[in-house]
ZAMARMI-951069 format. One line per 8 residues: their letters; for each residue x, y, z of C-alpha. Coordinates in steps of 0.2 Angstrom, whole numbers, plus 2048, in hexadecimal, padded with zeros to 3 digits. Example, Ala and Ser with C-alpha at 12.3 -4.5 7.8 and 13.67 -1.06 7.14 Angstrom:
2
as = 83E/7EA/827  844/7FB/824
***
This chain:
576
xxxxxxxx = 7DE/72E/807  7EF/72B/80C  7EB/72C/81E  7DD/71F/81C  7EB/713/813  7FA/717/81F  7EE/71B/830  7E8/70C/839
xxxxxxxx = 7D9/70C/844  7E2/708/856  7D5/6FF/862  7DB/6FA/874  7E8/709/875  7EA/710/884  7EE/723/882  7F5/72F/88E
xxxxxxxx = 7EC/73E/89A  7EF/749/88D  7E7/742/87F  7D8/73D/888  7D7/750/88F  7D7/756/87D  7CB/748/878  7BF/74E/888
xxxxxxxx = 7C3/75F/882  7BD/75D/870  7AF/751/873  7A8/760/880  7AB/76C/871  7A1/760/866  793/75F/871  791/770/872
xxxxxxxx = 790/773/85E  784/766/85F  779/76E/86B  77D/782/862  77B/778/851  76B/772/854  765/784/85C  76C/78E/84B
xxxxxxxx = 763/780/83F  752/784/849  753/796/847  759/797/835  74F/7A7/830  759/7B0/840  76C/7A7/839  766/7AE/828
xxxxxxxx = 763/7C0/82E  773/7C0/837  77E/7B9/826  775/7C9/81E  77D/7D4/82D  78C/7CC/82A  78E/7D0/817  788/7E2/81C
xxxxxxxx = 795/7E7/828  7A3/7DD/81F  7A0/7EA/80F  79F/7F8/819  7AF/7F5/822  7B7/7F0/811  7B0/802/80B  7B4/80D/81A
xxxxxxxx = 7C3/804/81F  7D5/80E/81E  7DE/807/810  7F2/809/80C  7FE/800/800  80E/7FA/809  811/7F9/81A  821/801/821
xxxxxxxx = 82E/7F4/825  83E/7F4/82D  84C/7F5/822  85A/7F9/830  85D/80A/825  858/81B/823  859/828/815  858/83A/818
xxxxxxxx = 858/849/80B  85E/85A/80F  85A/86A/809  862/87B/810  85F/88D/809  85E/890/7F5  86E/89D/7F7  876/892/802
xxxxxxxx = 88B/890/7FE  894/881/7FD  89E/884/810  88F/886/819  884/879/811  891/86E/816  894/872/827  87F/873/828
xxxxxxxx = 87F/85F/820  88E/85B/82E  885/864/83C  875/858/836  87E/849/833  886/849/845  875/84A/84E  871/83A/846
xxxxxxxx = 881/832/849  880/835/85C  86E/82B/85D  870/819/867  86A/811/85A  872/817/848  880/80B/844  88A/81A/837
xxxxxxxx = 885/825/82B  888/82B/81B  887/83D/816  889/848/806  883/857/7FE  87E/85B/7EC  881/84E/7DF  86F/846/7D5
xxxxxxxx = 85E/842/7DB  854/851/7E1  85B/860/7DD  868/859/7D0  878/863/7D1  870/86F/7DE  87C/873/7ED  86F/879/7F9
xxxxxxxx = 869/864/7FB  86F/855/803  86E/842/807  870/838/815  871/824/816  86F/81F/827  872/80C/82E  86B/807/83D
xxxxxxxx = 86F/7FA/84B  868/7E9/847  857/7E7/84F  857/7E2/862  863/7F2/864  856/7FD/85F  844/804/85D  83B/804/84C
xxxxxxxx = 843/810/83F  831/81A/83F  834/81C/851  846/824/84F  841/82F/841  833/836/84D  842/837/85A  84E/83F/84F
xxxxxxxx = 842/84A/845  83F/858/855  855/857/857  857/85A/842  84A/868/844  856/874/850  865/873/842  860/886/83D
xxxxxxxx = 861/888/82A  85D/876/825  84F/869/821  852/858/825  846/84C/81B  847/83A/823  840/829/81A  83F/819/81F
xxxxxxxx = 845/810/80F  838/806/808  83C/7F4/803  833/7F7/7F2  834/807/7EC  827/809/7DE  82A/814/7D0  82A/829/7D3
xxxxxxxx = 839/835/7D2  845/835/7E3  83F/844/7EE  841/849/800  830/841/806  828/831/801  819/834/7FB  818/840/7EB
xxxxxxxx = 80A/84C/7E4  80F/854/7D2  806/864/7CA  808/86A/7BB  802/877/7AF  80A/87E/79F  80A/891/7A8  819/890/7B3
xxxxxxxx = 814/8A1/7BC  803/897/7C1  80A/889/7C6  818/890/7CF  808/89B/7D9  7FE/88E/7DE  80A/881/7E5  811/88A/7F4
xxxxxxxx = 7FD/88E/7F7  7FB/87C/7F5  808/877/800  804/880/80E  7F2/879/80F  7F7/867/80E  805/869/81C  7F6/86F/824
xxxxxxxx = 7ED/85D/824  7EE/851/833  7F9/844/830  806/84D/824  818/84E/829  826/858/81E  81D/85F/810  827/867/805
xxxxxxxx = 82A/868/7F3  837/868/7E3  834/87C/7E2  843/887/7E1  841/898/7D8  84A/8A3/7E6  85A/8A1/7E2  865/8B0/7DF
xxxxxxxx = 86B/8B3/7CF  872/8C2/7C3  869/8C5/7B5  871/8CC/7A3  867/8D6/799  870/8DC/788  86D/8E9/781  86E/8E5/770
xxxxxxxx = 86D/8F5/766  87F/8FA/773  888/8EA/76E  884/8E7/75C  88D/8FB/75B  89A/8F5/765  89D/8E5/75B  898/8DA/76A
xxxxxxxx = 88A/8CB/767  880/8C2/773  889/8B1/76F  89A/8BB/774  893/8BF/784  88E/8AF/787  8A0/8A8/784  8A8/8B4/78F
xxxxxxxx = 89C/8B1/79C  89F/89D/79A  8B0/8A0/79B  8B0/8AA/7AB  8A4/89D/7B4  8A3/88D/7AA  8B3/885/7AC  8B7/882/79C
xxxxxxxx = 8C6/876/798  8D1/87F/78D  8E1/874/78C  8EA/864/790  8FA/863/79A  900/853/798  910/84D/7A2  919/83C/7A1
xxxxxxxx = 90E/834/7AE  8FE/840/7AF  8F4/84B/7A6  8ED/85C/7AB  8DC/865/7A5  8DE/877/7A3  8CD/880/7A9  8C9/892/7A5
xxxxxxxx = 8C2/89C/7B3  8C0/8AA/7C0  8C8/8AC/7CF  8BF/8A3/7DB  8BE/8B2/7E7  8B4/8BA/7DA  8A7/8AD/7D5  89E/8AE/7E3
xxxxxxxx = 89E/8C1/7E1  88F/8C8/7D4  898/8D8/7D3  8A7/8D0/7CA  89C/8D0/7BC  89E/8E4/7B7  8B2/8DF/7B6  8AF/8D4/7A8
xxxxxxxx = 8B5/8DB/796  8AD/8D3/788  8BA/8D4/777  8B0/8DC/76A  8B2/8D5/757  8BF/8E2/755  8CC/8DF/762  8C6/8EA/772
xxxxxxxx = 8C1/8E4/782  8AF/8EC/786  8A9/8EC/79A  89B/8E1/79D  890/8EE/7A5  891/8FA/795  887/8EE/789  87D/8E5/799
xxxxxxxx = 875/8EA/7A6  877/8DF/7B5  868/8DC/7C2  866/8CF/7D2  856/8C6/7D2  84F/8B7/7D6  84C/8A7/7CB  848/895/7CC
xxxxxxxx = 858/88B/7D0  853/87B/7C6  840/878/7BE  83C/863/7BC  830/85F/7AD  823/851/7AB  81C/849/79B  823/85A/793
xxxxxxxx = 819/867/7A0  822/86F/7AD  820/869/7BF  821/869/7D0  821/85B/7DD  819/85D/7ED  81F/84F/7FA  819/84A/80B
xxxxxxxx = 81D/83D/815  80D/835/822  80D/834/836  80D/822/83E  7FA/81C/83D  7F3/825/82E  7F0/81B/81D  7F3/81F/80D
xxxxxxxx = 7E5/81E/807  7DB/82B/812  7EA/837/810  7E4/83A/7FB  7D6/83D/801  7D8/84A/80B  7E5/84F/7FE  7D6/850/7EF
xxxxxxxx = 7CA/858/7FA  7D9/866/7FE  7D8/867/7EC  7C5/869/7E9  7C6/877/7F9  7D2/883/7EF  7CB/882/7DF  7DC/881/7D6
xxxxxxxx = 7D9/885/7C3  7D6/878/7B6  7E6/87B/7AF  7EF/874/7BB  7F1/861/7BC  7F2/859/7CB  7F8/845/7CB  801/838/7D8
xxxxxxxx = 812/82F/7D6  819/822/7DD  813/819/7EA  804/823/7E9  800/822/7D8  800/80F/7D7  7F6/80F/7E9  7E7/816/7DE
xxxxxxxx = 7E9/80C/7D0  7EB/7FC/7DA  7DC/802/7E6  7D1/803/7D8  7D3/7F1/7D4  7D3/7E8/7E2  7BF/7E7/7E5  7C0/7DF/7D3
xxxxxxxx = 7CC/7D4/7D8  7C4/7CC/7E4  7B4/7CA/7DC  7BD/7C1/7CF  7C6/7B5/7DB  7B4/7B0/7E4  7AE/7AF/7D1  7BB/7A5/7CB
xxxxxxxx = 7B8/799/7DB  7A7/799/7D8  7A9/792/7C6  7B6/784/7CC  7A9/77F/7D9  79A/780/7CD  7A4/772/7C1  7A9/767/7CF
xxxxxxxx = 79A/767/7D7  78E/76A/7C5  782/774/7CF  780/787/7D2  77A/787/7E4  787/77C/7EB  794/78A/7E9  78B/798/7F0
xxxxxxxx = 788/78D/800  79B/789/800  7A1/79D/7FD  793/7A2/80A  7A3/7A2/817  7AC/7AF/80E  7A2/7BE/815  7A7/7B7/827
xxxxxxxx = 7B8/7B6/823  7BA/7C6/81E  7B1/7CF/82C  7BD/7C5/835  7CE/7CB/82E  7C6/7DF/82D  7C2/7DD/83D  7D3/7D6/844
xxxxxxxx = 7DC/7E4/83A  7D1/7F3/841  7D5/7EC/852  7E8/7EA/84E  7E6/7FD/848  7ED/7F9/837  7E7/7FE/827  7E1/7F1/819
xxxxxxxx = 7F3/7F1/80D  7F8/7E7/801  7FD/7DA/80C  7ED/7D8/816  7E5/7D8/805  7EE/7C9/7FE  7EA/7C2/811  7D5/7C4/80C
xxxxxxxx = 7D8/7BB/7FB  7E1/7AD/804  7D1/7AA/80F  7C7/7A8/801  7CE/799/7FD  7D4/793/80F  7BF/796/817  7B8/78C/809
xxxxxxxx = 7BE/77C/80F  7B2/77B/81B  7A3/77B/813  7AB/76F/806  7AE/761/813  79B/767/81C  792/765/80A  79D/756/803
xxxxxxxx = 795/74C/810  784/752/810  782/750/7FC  78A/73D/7FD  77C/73A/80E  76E/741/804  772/736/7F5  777/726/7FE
xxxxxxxx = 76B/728/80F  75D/730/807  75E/73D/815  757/74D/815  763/75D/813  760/761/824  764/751/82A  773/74F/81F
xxxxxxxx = 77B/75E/823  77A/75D/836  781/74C/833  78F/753/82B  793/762/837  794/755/844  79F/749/839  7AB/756/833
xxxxxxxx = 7AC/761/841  7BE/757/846  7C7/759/834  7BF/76A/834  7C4/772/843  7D6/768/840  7D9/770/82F  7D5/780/835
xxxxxxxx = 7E0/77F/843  7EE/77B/837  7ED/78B/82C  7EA/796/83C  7FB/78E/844  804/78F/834  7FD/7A3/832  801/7A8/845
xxxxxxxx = 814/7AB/844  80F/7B7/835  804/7BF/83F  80E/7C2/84E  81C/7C7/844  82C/7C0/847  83B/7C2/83E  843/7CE/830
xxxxxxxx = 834/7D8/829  827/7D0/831  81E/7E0/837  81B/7E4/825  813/7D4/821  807/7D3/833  7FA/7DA/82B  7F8/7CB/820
xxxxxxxx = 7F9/7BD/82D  7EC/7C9/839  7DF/7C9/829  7E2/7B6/828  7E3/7B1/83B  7D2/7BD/83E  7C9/7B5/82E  7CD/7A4/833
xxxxxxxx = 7C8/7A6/844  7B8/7B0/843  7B2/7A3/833  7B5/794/83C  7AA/79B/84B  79B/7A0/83D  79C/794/82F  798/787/839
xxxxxxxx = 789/78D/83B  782/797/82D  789/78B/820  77C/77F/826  76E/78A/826  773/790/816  774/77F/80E  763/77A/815
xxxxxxxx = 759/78B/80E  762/78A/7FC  75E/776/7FA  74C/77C/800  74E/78B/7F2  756/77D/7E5  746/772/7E8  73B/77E/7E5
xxxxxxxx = 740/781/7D6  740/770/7D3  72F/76D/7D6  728/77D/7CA  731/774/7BC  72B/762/7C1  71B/75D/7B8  716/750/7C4
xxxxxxxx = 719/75C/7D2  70B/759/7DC  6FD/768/7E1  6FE/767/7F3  70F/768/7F5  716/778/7FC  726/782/804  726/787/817
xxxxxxxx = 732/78E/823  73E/781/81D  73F/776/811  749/765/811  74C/75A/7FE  74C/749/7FD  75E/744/7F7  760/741/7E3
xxxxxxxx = 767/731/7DE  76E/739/7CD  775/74A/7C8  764/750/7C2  750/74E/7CA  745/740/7C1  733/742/7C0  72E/736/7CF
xxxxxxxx = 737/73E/7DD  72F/74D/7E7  737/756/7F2  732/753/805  72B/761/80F  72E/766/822  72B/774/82B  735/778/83B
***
């Protein structure tokens, strides 16, 4: 409307070569829909068979198509965990994290690094782990940082003695504890000893799987460690109690604060413990006296008895059950999505017990829940749409000719994604719903201008809608160009981030291209075989209907002059 105020028809204006080239160029592109057009309206049963096809193969793509959640994006850093041998001492898990960090510092295209071992997360106080934060170079200095950590994994690899867990740090990090891979599996089950049996048998069988890199898990029960069995009957007749045992014990290796020292400009803690050169000894253990409640100093061993086994070095809980997390990460090129299902049917193959419980966290777990609802969620959106376009047209066949476009469309942006080799994400998901509302603008110009020529021309709906094809095939093809120009640096993606969001511009660039090429034809057909439909029914409920009337091939309504059908008009009838 504002360019009809502000845009002035211009006769006598002499225009340069390269607006008459594109003025040649369309009108020759016109002529050719006019000549195709007429073709497909001929042969409307063949255009119909082929929409069919179309819906088919776009629900089986949708169904059998990889599906993931969030693309991997560039960050410019890296996030490695590190994990050594359970009996591992503090110098030589340091000089193992040193020897580790250096490997990455020496790649061209890590800017510094940050190294430390122990400390929270994974592991909590647990000295045989480690963390890495890694910056890399900005962008043109460098490859992608999936690309380094399949460089760097093979070097981390040779450090004997250590695991080396690389990440790229996602840009949302979506619930789940902190562990060394990114993807987490949980198991639980109230019988530790089951539990504790079936996860290294599960482990191994999903590091089996194609497509699984670093699987590992939270499970640590080798650790060495004394264990202090009282004999109770010796130490009560001794005077001896387990409580003073354990004080003495505490004492030895707990560093307990047992004073203050305070000076004029400091103060000192006083910690009670061993020598340090015999803490890391277990057989300091049979020179500890325990003081008896009578005054004499009893040997350790005499009301003990001291044995080396091996126990868990820390046991995580969840939702009150004990658990263990198994972690993986996934190569370049394999979704998500079709890695839980390789993981559930590794599941069903070895017939774990039903005692134990098996769940996703993370990224993972809300993959599943979010995958569940997105089939609903776009069944609500076209629904949605269809209501809007029900009210502002006060008809129920109107709408179905407009949304008609939307299998098209999204045949289009499966099949620009399948040839991108990228899986349907959350992004390219959010790219589908955006053609919903983007493709249905062409039949809305198309079948605005075939209602108002039926009504004020008296056409017939195969007459009205050719007319409008050929009317509105300039601002049609002009408004489609618009959002494909504004969607291509999307989908080339430039910038900061940009290969994450791809997958959205592709499933837009694809649906907007391959529906522009289709909708103009099938809308049309469409149109004429439902008006046909609409006045068919018409006449069964019309009691002046007269006998001889009849439905063939195709079937073209006079227009209306109100919203509803008096009793004097009756539909014409043509065949092709």
């Amino acid at each position: 409307m504002l360019c009809a105020r502000w845009l002035k028809p211009q006769h006598n204006v002499r225009h340069g070569w390269l607006y008459n080239a594109l003025e040649r160029l369309f009108e020759a592109w016109r002529n050719l829909y006019d000549v195709t057009l007429r073709w497909v309206m001929r042969h409307g049963r063949f255009t119909l068979v082929v929409f069919a096809a179309i819906f088919a193969v776009t629900a089986w793509m949708f169904v059998k198509m990889p599906k993931d959640f969030l693309p991997s994006e560039d960050s410019g850093q890296l996030f490695a965990f590190t994990e050594a041998a359970q009996d591992v001492s503090f110098n030589e898990m340091a000089r193992l994290q040193q020897q580790a960090a250096a490997i990455v510092k020496d790649d061209p295209a890590v800017e510094s690094v940050m190294s430390f071992i122990g400390g929270g997360g994974a592991g909590a106080t647990a000295l045989n782990v480690g963390r890495m934060f890694v910056v890399l170079k900005p962008r043109a200095e460098r490859a992608t940082p999936d690309e380094l950590i399949q460089k760097l994994r093979p070097k981390l690899a040779a450090v004997p003695g250590l695991k080396v867990f690389l990440q790229n740090i996602p840009t949302i990090r979506i619930g789940g504890q902190l562990s060394k891979t990114q993807y987490q599996f949980t198991l639980q089950d109230a019988d530790t000893e089951e539990l504790f049996q079936w996860v290294p048998v599960i482990q191994e069988r999903l590091a089996k799987l194609p497509g699984f890199q670093d699987v590992t898990s939270d499970l640590q029960i080798a650790n060495p460690q004394v264990q202090v069995d009282i004999d109770r009957n010796k130490a009560s007749a001794l005077g001896i109690t387990a409580a003073q045992i354990e004080n003495t014990l505490y004492n030895a290796f707990g560093q307990r604060q047992v004073s203050t020292i305070y000076t004029s400009s400091n103060q000192y803690w006083v910690i009670l413990e061993l020598d340090p050169k015999f803490q890391n000894d277990p057989s300091a253990l049979s020179m500890i006296y325990v003081r008896s409640s009578s005054g004499n100093l009893v040997p350790l061993n005499s009301v003990a008895k001291l044995s080396r086994t091996l126990g868990p070095l820390s046991i995580s809980h969840l939702g009150q059950l004990p658990a263990v997390t198994i972690s993986f990460n996934l190569a370049p090129g394999i979704a998500l999505g079709d890695a839980i299902e390789q993981v559930n049917a590794a599941m069903l193959e070895l017939k774990a017990p039903s005692t134990l419980i098996t769940s996703y966290q993370g990224a993972a777990q809300v993959f599943q829940s979010s995958l569940a609802g997105m089939g609903m969620l776009l069944v609500m959106a076209v629904f949605v749409i269809y209501l809007v376009l029900g009210i502002l047209y006060e008809s129920y066949i109107h709408p179905v000719t407009i949304l008609s476009g939307l299998p098209t469309a999204g045949m289009g942006a499966l099949a620009t994604l399948m040839l991108f080799n990228m899986p349907l994400n959350m992004y390219a998901y959010v790219g589908i719903i955006m053609l919903v509302g983007i493709v249905k603008k062409n039949a809305i110009m198309m079948i605005d201008f075939a209602i108002e020529a039926q009504r004020a021309s008296g056409k017939t709906p195969a007459e009205a809608m050719y007319e409008a094809c050929l009317v509105r095939f300039r601002p049609i093809m002009m408004t489609t160009m618009a959002a494909l120009m504004g969607t291509l640096p999307i989908a080339l993606g430039w910038g900061a981030g940009a290969e994450a969001r791809r997958p959205l511009g592709l499933a837009v660039v694809g649906g907007l291209v391959l529906s522009q090429l289709l909708t103009l034809y099938i809308t049309p057909v469409i149109y004429v075989y439902l008006e046909a439909a609409r006045g068919w029914f018409a006449n069964r409920k019309e009691p002046s209907a007269q006998p001889g009337d009849h439905i063939g091939q195709e079937v073209e309504q006079q227009p209306v002059t109100s919203s509803s059908v008096t009793s004097t008009q009756t539909p014409a009838i043509q065949k092709q």
